[in-house]
TISE-192761 format. One record per atom (N, C-alpha, C): x, y, z. Coordinates in Angstrom, 2 decimals. Example, Ala and Ser with C-alpha at 12.3 -4.5 7.8 and 13.67 -1.06 7.14 Angstrom:
2
@u=13.19, v=-5.69, w=7.80 $
@u=12.30, v=-4.50, w=7.80 $
@u=13.20, v=-3.30, w=7.80 $
@u=12.85, v=-2.25, w=7.08 $
@u=13.67, v=-1.06, w=7.14 $
@u=12.90, v=0.03, w=7.87 $
END
This chain:
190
@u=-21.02, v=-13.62, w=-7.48 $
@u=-19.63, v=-13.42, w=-7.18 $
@u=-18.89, v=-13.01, w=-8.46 $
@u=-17.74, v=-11.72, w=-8.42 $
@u=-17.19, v=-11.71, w=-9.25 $
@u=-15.89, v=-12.27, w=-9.55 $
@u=-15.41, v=-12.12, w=-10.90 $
@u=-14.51, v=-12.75, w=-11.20 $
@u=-12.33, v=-12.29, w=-10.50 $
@u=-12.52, v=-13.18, w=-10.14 $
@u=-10.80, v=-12.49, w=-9.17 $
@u=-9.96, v=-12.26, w=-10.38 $
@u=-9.44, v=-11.24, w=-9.81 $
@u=-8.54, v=-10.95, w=-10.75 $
@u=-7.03, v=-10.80, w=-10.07 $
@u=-6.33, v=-12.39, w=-11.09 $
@u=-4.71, v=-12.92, w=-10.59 $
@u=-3.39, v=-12.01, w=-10.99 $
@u=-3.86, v=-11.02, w=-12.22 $
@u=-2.79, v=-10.90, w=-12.61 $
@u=-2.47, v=-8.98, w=-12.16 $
@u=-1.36, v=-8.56, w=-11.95 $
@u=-1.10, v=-7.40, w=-11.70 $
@u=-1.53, v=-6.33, w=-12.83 $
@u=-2.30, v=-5.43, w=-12.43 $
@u=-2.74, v=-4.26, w=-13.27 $
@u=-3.20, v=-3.25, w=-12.82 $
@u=-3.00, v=-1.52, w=-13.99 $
@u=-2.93, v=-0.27, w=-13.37 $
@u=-4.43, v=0.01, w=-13.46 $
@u=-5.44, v=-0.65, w=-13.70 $
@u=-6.71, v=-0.65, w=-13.66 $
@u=-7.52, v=-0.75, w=-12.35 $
@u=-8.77, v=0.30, w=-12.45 $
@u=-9.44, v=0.51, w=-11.05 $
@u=-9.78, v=-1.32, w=-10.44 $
@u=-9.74, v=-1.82, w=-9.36 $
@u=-9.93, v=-3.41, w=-9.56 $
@u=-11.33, v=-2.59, w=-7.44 $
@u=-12.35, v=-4.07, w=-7.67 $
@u=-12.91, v=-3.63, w=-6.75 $
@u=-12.26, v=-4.66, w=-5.27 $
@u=-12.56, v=-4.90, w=-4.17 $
@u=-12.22, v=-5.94, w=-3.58 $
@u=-13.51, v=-6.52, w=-2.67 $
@u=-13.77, v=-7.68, w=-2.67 $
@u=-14.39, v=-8.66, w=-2.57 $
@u=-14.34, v=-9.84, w=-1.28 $
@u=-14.83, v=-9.00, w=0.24 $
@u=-14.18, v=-9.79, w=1.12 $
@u=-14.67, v=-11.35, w=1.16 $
@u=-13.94, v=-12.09, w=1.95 $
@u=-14.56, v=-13.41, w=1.95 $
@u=-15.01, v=-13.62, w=3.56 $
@u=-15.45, v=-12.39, w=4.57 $
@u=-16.09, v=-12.30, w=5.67 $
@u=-16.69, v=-11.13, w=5.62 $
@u=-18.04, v=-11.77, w=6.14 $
@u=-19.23, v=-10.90, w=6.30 $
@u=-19.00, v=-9.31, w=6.78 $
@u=-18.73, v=-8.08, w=5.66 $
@u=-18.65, v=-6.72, w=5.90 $
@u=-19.59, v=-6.28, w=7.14 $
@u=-19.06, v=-5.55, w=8.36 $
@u=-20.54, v=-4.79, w=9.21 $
@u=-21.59, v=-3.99, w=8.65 $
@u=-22.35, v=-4.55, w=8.77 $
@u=-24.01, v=-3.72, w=8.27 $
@u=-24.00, v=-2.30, w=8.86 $
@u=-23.20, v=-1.42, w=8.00 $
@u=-23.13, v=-0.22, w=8.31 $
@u=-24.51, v=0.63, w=9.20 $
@u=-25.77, v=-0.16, w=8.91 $
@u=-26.67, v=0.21, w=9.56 $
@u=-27.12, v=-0.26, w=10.80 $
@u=-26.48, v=-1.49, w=10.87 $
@u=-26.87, v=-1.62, w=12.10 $
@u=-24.90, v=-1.51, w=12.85 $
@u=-24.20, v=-0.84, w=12.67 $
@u=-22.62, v=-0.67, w=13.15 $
@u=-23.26, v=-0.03, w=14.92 $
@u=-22.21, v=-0.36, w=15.61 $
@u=-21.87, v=-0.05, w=16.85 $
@u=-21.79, v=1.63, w=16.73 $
@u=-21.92, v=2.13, w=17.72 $
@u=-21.38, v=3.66, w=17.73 $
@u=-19.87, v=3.63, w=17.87 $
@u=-18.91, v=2.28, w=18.46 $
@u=-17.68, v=2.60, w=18.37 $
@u=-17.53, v=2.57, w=16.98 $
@u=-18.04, v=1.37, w=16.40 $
@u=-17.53, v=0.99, w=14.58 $
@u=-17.97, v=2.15, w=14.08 $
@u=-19.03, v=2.86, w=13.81 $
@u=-19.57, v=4.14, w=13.51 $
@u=-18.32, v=5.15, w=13.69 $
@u=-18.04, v=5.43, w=14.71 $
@u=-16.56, v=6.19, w=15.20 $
@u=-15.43, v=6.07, w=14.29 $
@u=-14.80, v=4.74, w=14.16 $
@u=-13.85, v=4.43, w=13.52 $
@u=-13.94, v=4.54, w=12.39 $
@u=-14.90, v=4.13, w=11.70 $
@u=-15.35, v=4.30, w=10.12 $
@u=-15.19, v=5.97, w=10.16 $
@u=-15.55, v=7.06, w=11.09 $
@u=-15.85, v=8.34, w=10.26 $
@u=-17.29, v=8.53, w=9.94 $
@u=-17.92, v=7.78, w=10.40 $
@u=-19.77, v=7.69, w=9.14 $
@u=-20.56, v=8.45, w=10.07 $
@u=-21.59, v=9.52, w=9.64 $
@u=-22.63, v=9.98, w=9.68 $
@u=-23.55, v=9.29, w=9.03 $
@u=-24.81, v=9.20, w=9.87 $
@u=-26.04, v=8.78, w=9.11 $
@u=-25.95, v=8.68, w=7.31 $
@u=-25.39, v=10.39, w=7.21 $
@u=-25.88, v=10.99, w=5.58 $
@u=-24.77, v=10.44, w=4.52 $
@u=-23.70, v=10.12, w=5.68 $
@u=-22.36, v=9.37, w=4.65 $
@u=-22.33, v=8.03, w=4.66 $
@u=-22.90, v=7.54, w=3.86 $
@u=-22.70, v=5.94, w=3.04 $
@u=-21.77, v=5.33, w=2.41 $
@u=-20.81, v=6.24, w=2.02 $
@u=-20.23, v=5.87, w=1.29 $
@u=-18.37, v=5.19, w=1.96 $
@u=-18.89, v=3.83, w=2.22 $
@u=-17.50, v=3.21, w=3.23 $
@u=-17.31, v=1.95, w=2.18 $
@u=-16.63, v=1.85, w=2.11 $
@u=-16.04, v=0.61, w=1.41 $
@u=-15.93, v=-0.67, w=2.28 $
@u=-16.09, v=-1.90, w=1.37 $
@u=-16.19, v=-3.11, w=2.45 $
@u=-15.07, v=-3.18, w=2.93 $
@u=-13.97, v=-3.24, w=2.36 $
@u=-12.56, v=-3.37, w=2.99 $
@u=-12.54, v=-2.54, w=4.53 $
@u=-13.33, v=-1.47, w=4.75 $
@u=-13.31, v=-0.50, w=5.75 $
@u=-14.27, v=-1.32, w=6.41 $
@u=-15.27, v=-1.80, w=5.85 $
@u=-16.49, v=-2.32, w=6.97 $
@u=-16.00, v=-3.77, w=6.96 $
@u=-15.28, v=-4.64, w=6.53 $
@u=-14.65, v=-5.92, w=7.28 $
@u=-13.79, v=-5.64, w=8.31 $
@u=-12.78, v=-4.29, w=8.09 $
@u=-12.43, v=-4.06, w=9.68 $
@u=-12.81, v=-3.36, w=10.73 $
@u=-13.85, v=-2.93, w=10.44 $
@u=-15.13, v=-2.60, w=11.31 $
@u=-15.23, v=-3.55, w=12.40 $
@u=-15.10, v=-4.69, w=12.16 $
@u=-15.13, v=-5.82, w=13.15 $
@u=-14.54, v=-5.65, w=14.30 $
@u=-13.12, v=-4.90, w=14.51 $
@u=-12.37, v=-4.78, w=15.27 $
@u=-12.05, v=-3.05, w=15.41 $
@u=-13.23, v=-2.11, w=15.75 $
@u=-13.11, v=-0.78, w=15.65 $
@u=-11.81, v=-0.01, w=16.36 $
@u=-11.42, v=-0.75, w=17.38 $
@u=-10.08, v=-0.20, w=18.13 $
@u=-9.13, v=-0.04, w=17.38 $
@u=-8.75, v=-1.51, w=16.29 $
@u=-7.70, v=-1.17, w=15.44 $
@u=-8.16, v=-0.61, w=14.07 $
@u=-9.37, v=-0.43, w=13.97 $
@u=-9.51, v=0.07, w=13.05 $
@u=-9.19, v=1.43, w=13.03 $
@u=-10.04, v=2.38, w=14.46 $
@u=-9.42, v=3.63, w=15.18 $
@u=-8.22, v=4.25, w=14.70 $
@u=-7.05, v=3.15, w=14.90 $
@u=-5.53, v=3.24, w=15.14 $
@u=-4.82, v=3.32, w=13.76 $
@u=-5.44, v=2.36, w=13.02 $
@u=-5.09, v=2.35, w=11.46 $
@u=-5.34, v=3.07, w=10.63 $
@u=-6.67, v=3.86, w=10.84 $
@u=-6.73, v=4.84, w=9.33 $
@u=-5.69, v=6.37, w=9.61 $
@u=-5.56, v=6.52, w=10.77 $
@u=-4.54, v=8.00, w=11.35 $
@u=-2.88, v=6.85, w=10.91 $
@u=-2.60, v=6.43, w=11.22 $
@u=-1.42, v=5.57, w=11.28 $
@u=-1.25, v=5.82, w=9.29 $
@u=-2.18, v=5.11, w=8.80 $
@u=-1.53, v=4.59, w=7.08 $
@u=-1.63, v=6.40, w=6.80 $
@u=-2.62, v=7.22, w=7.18 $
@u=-2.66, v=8.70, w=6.34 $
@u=-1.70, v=9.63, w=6.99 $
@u=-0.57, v=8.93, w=8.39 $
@u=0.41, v=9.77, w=8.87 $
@u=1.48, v=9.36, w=7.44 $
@u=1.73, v=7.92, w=7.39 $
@u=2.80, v=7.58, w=6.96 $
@u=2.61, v=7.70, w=5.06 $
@u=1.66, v=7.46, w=4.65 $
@u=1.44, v=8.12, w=3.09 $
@u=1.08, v=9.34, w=2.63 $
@u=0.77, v=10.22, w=3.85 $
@u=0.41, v=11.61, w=3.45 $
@u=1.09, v=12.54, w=4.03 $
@u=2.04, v=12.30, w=4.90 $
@u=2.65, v=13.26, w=5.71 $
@u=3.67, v=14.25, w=4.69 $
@u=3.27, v=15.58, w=5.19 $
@u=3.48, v=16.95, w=4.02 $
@u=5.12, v=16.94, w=4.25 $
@u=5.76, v=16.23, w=4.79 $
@u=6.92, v=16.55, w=4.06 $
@u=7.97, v=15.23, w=4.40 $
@u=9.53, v=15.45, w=4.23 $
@u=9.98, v=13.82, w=4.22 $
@u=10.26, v=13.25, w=2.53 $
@u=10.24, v=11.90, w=2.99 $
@u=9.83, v=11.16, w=1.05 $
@u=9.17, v=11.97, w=0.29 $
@u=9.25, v=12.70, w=-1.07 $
@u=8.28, v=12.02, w=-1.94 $
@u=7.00, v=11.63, w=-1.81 $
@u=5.80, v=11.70, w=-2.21 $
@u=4.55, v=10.70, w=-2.37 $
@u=4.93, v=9.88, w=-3.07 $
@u=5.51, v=10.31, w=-4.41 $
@u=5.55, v=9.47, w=-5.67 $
@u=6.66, v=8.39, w=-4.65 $
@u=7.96, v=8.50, w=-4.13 $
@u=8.61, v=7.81, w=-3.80 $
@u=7.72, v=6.72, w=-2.37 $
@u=6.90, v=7.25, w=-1.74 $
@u=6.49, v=6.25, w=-0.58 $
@u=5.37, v=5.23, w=-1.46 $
@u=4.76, v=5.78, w=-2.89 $
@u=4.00, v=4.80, w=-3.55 $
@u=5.19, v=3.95, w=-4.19 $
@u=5.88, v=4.31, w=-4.76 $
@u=6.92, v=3.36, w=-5.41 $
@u=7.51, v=2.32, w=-3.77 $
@u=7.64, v=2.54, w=-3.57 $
@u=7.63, v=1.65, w=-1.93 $
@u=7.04, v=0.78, w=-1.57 $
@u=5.24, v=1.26, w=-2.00 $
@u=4.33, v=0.20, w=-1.49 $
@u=4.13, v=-0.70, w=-2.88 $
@u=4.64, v=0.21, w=-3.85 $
@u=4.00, v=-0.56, w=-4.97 $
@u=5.00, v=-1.97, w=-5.34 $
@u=6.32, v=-1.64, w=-4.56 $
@u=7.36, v=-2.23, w=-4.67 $
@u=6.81, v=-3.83, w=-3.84 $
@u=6.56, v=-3.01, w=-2.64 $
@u=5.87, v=-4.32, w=-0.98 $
@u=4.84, v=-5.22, w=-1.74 $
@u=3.68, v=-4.77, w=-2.48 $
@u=2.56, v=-5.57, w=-2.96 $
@u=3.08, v=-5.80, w=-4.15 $
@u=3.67, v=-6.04, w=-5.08 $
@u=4.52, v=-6.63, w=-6.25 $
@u=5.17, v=-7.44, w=-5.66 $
@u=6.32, v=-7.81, w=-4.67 $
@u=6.73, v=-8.72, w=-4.07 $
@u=5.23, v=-10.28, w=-3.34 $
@u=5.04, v=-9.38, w=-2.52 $
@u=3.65, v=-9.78, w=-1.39 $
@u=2.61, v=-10.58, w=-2.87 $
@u=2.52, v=-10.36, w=-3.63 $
@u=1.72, v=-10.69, w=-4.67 $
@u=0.23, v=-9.95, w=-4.41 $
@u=-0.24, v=-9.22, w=-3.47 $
@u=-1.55, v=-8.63, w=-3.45 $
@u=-1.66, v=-7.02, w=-5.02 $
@u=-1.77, v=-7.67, w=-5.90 $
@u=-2.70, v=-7.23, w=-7.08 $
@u=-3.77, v=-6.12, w=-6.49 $
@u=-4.61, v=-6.52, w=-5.64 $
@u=-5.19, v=-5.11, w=-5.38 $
@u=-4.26, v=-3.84, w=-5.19 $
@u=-3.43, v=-4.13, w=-4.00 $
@u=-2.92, v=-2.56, w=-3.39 $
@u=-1.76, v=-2.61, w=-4.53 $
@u=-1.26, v=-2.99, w=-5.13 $
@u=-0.85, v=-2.69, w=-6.63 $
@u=-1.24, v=-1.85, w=-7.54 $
@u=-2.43, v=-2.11, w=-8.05 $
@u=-3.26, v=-1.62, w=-8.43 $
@u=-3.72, v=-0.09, w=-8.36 $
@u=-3.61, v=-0.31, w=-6.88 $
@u=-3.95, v=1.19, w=-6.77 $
@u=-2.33, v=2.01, w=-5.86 $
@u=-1.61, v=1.56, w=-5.73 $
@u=-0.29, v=2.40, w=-5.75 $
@u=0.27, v=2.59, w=-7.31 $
@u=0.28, v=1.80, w=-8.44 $
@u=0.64, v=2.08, w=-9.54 $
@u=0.35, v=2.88, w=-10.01 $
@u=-1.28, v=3.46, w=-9.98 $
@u=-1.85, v=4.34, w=-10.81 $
@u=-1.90, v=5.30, w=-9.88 $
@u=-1.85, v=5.70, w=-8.26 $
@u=-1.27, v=7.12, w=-7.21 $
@u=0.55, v=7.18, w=-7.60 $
@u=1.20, v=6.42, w=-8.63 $
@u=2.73, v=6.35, w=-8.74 $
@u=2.58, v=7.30, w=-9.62 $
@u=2.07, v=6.38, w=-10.65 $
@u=1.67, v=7.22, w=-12.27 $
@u=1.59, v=8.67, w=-12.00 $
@u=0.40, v=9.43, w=-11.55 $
@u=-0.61, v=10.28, w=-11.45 $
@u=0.88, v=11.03, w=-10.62 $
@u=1.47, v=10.68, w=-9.97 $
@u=2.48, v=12.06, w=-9.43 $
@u=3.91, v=11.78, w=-9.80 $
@u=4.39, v=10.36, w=-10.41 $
@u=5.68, v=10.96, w=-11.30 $
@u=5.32, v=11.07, w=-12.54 $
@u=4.12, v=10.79, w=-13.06 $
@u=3.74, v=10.39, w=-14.93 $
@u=4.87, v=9.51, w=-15.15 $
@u=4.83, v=9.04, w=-14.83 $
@u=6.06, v=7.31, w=-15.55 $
@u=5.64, v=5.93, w=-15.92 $
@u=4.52, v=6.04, w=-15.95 $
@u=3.55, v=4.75, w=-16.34 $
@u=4.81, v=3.86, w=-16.71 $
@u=5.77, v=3.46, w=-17.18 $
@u=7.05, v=2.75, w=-17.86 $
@u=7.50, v=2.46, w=-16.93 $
@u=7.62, v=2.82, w=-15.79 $
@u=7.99, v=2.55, w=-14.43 $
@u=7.59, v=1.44, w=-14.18 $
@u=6.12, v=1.54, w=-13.91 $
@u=5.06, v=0.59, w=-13.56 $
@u=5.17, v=-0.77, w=-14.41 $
@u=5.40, v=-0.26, w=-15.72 $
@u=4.79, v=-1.80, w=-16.52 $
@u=6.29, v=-2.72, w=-16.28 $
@u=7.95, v=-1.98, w=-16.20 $
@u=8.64, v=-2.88, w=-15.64 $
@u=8.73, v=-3.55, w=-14.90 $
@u=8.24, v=-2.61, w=-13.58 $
@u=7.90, v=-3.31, w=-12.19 $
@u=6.96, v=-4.87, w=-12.13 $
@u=5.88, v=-4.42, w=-13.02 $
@u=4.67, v=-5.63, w=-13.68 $
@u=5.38, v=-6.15, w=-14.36 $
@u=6.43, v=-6.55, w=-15.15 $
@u=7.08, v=-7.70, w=-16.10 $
@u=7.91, v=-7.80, w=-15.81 $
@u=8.73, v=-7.24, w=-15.04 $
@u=10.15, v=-8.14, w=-14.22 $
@u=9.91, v=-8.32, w=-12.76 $
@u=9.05, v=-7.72, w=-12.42 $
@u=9.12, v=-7.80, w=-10.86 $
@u=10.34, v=-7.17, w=-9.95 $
@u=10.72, v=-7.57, w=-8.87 $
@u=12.04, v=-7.31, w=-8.27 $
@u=13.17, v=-7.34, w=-9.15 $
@u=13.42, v=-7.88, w=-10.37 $
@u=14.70, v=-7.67, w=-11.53 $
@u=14.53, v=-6.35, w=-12.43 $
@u=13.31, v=-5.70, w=-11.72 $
@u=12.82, v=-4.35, w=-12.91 $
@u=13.91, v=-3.55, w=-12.66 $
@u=14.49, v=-2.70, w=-13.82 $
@u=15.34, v=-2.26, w=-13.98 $
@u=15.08, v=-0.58, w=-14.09 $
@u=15.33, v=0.11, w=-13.20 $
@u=15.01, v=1.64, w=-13.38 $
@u=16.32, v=2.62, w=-13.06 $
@u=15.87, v=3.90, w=-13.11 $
@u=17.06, v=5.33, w=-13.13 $
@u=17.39, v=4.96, w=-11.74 $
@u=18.56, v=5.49, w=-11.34 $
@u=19.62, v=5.29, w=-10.48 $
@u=18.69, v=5.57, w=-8.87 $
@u=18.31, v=6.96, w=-8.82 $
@u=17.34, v=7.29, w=-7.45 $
@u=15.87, v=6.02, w=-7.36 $
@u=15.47, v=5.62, w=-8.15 $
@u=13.91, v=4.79, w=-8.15 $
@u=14.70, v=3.19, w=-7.76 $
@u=15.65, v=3.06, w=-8.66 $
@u=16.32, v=1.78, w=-8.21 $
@u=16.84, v=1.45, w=-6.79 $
@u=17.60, v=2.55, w=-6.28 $
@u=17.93, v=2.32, w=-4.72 $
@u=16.61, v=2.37, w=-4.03 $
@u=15.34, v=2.95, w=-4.30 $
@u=14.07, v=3.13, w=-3.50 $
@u=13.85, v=1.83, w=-3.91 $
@u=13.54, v=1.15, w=-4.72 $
@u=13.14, v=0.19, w=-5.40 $
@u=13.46, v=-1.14, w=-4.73 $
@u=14.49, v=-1.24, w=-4.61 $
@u=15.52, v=-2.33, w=-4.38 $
@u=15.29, v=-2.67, w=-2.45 $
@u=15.31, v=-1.31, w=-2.21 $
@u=15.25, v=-1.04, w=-0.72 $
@u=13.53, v=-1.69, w=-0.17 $
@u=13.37, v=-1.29, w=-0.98 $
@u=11.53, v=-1.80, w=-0.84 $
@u=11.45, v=-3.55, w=-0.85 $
@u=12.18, v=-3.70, w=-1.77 $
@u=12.04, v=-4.94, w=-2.21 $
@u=12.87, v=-5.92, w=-1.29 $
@u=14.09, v=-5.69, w=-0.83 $
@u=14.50, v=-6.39, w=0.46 $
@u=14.31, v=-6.14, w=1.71 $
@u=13.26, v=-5.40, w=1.87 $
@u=12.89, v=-4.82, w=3.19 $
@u=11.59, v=-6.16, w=3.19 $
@u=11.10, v=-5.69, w=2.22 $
@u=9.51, v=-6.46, w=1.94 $
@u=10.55, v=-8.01, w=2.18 $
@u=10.70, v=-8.74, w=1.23 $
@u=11.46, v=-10.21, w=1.30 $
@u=11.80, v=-10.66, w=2.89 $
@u=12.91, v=-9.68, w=2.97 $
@u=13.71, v=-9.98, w=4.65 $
@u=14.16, v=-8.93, w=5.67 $
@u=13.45, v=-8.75, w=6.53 $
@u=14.01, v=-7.19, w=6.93 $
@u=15.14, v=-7.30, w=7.33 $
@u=16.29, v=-8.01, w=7.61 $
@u=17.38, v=-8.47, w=7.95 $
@u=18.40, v=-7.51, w=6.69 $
@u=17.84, v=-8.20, w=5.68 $
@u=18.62, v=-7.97, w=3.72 $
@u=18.66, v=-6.61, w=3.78 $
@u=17.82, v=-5.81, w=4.60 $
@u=17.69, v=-4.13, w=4.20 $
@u=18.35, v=-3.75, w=5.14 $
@u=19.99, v=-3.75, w=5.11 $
@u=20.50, v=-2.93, w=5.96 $
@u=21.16, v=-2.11, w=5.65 $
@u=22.81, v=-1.71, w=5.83 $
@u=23.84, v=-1.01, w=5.99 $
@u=23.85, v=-0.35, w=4.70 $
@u=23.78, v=-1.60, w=3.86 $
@u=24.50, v=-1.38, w=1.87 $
@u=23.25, v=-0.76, w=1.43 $
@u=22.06, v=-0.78, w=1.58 $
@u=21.10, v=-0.32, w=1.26 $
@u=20.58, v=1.07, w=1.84 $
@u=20.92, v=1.24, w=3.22 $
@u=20.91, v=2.84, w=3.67 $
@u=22.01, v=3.51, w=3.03 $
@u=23.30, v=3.18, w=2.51 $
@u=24.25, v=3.75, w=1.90 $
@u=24.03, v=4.35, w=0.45 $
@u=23.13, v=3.21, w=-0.17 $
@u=22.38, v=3.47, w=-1.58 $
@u=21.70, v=4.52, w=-1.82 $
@u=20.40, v=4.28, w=-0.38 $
@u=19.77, v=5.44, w=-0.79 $
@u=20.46, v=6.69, w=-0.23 $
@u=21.14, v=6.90, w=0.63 $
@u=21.96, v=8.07, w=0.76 $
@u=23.03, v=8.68, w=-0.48 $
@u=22.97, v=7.90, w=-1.13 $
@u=24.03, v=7.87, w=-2.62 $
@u=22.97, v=8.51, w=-3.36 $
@u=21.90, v=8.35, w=-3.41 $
@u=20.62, v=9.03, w=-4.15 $
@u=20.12, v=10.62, w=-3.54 $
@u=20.72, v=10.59, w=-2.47 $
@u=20.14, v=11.97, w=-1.85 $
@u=19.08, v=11.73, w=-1.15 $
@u=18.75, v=10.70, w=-0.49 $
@u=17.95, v=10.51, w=0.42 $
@u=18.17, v=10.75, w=2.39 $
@u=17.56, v=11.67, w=2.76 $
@u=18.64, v=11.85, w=4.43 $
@u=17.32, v=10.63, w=4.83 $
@u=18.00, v=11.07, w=6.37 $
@u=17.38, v=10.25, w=7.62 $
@u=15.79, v=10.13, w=7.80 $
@u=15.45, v=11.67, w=7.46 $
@u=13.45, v=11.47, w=7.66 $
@u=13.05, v=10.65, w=6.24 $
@u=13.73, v=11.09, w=5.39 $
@u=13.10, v=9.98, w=3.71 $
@u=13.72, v=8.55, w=4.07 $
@u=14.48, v=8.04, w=4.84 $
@u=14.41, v=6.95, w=4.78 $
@u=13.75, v=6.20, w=5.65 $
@u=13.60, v=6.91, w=7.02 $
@u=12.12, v=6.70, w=7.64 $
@u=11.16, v=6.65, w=6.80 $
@u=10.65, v=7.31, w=6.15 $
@u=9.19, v=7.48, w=5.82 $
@u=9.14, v=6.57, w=4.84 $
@u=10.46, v=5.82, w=3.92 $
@u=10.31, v=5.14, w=3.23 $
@u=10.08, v=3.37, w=3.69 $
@u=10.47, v=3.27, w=5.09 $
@u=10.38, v=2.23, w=5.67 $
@u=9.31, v=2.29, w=6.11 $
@u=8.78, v=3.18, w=6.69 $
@u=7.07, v=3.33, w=7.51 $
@u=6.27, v=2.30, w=6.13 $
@u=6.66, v=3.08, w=4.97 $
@u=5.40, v=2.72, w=4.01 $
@u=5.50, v=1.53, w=3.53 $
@u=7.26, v=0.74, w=3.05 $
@u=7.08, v=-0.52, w=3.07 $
@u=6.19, v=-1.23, w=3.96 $
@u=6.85, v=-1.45, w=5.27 $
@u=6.65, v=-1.96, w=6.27 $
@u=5.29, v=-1.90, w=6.55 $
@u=4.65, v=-1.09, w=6.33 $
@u=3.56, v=-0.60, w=6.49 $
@u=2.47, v=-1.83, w=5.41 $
@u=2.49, v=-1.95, w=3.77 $
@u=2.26, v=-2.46, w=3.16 $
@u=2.61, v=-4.06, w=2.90 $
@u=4.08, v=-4.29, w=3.90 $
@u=4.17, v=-6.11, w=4.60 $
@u=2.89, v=-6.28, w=5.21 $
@u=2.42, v=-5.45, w=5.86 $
@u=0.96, v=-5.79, w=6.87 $
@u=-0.21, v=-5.89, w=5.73 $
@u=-0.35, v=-4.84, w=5.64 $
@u=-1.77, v=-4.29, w=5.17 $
@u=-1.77, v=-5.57, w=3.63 $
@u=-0.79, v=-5.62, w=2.99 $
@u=-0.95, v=-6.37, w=1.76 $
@u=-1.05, v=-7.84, w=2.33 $
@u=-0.84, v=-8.84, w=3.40 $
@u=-1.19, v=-9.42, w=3.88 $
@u=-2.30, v=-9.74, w=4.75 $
@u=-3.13, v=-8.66, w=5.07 $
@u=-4.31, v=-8.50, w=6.08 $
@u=-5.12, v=-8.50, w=4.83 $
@u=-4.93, v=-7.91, w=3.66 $
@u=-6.40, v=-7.40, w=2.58 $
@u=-6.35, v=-9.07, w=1.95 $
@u=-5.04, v=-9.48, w=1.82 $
@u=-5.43, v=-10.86, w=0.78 $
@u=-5.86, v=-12.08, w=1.43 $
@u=-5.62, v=-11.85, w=2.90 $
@u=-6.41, v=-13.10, w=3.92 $
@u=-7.42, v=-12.75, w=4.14 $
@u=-8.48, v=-11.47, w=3.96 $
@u=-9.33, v=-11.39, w=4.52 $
@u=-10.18, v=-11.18, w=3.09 $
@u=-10.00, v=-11.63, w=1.46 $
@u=-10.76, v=-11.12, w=0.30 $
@u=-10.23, v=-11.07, w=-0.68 $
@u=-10.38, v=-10.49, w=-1.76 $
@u=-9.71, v=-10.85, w=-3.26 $
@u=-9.93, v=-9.77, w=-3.83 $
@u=-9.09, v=-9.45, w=-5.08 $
@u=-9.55, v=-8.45, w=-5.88 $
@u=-10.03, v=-8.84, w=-7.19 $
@u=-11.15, v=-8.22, w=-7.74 $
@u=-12.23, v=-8.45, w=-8.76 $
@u=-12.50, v=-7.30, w=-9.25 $
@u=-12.97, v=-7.15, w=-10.72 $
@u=-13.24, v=-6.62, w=-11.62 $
@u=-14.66, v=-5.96, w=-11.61 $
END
């Protein structure tokens, strides 16, 4: 077993379920389905083969997270990662941190972004547009109640319309789940 790793960082981290991944070889033809896998493609990650378990939602989930983080237009990328990176900084899941910090990095180059976010947390202090995304993330994630009126006004004060603030809620909201499903079901390790 490897060693968990507690503290938030922009470093590759692996994850480590604590229920038995599906034996990709012996997988169902539905789990087979859902995964995407051909015989010749091996290459699935356990996180993918612990929800293998449940191929229906698994089905539903990988089109669902690559509508709402990849969709060609709307938010920003850099802005729907600052979103999630915002949800799992709150949520405390260090993995999907991890790897939204360094997909943040890689398309605004702001690494300085990141390390505030990592040493103040929700008090991190950023430029006027990242702060209303920021902030919005961060009381959406806490209370979805807290993310209302004053906070759609914010980010509209930033130049954000109606589809970016959709897409910016898809991806929070999106990462309330998923950053809660990855840390009950495993850990992240080095």
């Amino acid at each position: 077993m490897s060693d968990p790793v507690r503290t938030f960082t922009m470093d590759s981290l692996e994850w480590e379920p604590w229920i038995e991944p599906v034996d990709l070889a012996a997988a169902t033809a539905e789990q087979r389905e859902a995964l995407k896998v051909t015989p010749s493609n091996m290459a699935v990650s356990a996180y993918s083969l612990v929800l293998a378990h449940d191929p229906e939602a698994l089905a539903q989930r990988t089109p669902l997270y690559n509508a709402v983080m990849y969709a060609p237009r709307g938010l920003p990328r850099a802005d729907r990662e600052l979103g999630a990176l915002a949800a799992s900084r709150v949520n405390g899941c260090v993995y999907c941190a991890s790897v939204h910090s360094r997909r943040f990095v890689e398309l605004a180059k702001a690494p300085e972004v990141v390390e505030r976010i990592y040493d103040k947390g929700p008090a991190a202090e950023l430029d006027e547009r990242r702060q209303a995304v920021f902030d919005f993330a961060v009381k959406l994630t806490r209370s979805p109640p807290s993310a209302g009126e004053a906070e759609i006004a914010a980010l509209r004060r930033v130049g954000l319309g109606d589809l970016e603030i959709l897409d910016l809620t898809n991806a929070v909201a999106m990462f309330a789940w998923a950053n809660r499903l990855m840390q009950t079901l495993g850990e992240p390790v080095k």
